[in-house]
Structures are given as structure tokens and as C-alpha cells.
N, C-alpha and C positions, 0 to 999 in steps of 0.2 A: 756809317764809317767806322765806328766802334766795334760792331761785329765783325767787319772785315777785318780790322787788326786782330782781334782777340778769339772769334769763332765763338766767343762765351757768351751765350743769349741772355740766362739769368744777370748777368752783369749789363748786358744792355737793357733790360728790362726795369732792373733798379735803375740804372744812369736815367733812363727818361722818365720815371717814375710811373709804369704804368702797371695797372692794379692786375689784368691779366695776360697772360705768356700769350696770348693770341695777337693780342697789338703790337707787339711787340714784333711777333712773324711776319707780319702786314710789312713793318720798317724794313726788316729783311731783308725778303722778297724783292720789295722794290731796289735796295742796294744791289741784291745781284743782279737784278736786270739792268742798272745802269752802270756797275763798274766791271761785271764781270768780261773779260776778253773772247772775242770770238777764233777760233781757233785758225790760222791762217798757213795752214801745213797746205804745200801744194805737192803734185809729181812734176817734173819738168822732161820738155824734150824736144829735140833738136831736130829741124826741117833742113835737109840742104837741097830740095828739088817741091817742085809743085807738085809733084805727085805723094809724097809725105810728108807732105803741110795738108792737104787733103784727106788722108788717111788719119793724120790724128784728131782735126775738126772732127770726123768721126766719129771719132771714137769719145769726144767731148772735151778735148781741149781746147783750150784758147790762144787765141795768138796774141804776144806779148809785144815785140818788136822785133826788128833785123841788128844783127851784130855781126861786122864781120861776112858779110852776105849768109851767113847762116838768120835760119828763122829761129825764133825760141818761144814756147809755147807752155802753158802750164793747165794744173788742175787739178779741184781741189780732192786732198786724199778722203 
């Protein structure tokens, strides 16, 4: 959690007291694999007939829900 706040490795290396910068990268590591965010950018786009709710499954969108009797569909960029 330190690293995250600060990006300063030798300062988290002292703070845990570890004698090489390599243990130290191991802490890391794991911190970014569990705090860092997965990126959740989509494209979105709008079905108002079966036949272009079809065309963008296609093409790999997903369907989201109905609003509005329009379809809304997304994916990811």
C-alpha cells in the first residue's frame, strides 16, 4: 500500500526492512495485481430493430438492456 501511495520502492524497502530491492518487488507486484483497476472503457450502441441488434452481436457487442424500446449494447474498446 505504500508503494502505491508514494511509487518510491527504496522507501518501501526501508519501511519493511528488507535487506534486498528484490523482496521488496515481490510486495509490489502483488499490490498491483490486487489494487490495480481493470480498465472498463466500452463503445456503445443502439438496436431499434432485430435486424441491428443482430448485426452488432456480430460484430461483438453485447446486449445490455431495453430503454425506451430501443436496445443498448456495448463493448469493450
Amino acid at each position: 500500500m505504500e508503494y502505491h501511495k508514494t511509487k518510491d520502492i527504496l522507501h518501501v524497502k526501508q519501511l519493511l526492512g528488507h535487506k534486498r530491492v528484490d523482496n521488496t518487488v515481490l510486495y509490489v507486484q502483488f499490490e498491483e495485481a490486487l489494487f490495480s483497476k481493470p480498465q472498463d472503457e466500452f463503445h456503445s450502441a443502439i438496436a431499434r430493430s432485430v435486424d441491428e441488434a443482430r448485426r452488432l452481436i456480430e460484430v461483438g457487442f453485447e446486449y445490455v438492456c431495453t430503454f425506451e424500446g430501443a436496445m443498448l449494447f456495448r463493448k469493450r474498446k
